[in-house]
One Martini backbone bead per residue (centre of mass of N, CA, C, O) as a GRO file, in nm:
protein
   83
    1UNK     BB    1   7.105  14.677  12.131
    2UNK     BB    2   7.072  14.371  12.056
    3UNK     BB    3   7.140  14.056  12.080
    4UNK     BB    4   7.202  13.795  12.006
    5UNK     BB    5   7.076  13.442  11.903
    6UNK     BB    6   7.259  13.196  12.057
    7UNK     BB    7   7.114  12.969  11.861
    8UNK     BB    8   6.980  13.051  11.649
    9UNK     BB    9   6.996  12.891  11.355
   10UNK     BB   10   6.998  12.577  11.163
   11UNK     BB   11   7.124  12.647  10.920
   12UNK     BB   12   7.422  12.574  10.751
   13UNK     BB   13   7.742  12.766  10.585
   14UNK     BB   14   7.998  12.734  10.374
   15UNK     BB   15   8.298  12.866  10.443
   16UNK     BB   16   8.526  13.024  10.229
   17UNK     BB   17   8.786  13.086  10.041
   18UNK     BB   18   8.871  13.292   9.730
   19UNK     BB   19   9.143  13.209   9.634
   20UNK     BB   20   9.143  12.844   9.735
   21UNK     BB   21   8.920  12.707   9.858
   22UNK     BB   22   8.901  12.697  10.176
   23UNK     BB   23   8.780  12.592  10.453
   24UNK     BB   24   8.686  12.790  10.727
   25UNK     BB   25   8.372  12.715  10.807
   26UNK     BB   26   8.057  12.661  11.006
   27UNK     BB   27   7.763  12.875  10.956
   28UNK     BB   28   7.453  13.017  11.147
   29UNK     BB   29   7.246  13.148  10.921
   30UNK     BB   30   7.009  13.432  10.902
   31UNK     BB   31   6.925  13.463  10.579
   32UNK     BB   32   7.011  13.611  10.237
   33UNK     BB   33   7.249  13.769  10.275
   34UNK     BB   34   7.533  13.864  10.332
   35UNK     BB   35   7.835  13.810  10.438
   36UNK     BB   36   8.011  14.039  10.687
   37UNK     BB   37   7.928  13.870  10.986
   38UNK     BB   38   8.057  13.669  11.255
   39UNK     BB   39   7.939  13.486  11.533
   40UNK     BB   40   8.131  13.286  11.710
   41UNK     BB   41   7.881  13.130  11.864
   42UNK     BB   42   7.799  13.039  11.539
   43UNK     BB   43   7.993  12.853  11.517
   44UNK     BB   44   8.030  12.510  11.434
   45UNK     BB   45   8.306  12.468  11.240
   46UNK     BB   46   8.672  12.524  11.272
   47UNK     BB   47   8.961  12.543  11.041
   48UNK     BB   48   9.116  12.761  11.182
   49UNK     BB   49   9.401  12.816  11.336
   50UNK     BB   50   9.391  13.152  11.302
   51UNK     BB   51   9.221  13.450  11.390
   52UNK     BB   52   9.145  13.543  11.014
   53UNK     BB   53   9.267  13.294  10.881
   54UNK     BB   54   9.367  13.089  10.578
   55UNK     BB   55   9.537  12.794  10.592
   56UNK     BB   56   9.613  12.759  10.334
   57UNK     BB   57   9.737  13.084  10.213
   58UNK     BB   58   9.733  13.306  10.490
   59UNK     BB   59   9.521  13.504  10.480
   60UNK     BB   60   9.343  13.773  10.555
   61UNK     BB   61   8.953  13.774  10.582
   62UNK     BB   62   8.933  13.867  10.896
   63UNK     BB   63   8.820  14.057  11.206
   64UNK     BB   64   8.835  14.130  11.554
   65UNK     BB   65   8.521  14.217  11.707
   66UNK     BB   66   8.266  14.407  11.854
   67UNK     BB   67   7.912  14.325  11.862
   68UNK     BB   68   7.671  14.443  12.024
   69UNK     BB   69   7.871  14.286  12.281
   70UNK     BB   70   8.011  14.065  12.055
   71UNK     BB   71   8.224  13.828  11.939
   72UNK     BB   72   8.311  13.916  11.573
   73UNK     BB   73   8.348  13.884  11.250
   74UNK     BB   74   8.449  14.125  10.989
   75UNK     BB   75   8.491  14.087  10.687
   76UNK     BB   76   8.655  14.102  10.390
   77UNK     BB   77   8.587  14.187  10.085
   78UNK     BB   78   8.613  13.924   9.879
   79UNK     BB   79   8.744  13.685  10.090
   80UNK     BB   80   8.483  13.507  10.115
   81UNK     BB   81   8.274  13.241  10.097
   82UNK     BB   82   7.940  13.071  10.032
   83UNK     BB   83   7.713  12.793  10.034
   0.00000   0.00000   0.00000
């Protein structure tokens, strides 16, 4: 399969937990399916502590994969949302 494109889309969607709406980064999404995965190098700005957790309530939204042989968090269903 192909890499993504690392310049990727130019609109950005603030990605929040579900459980206390801390905001966990803003990431260059393309399409309008759900977040499934984020790959590491469209995140624009991160405030998570570390990879995967939650800052606020310490919760893990999310695990360390690698897409496509590309290094990417992959959701974990209905920890994060999108606005």
């Amino acid at each position: 399969m192909a890499k993504p494109n690392k310049k990727g889309p130019v609109k950005t969607v603030d990605v929040a937990c579900a459980k206390c709406g801390a905001a966990l980064f803003k990431y260059r999404k393309g399409g309008k399916g759900a977040l499934v995965k984020c790959f590491k190098e469209r995140i624009a700005k991160d405030f998570t502590r570390a990879d995967g957790l939650c800052p606020g309530c310490g919760r893990a939204f999310a695990r360390d994969t690698l897409v496509r042989g590309v290094p990417a968090f992959k959701i974990i269903g209905g920890k994060a949302v999108f606005k």
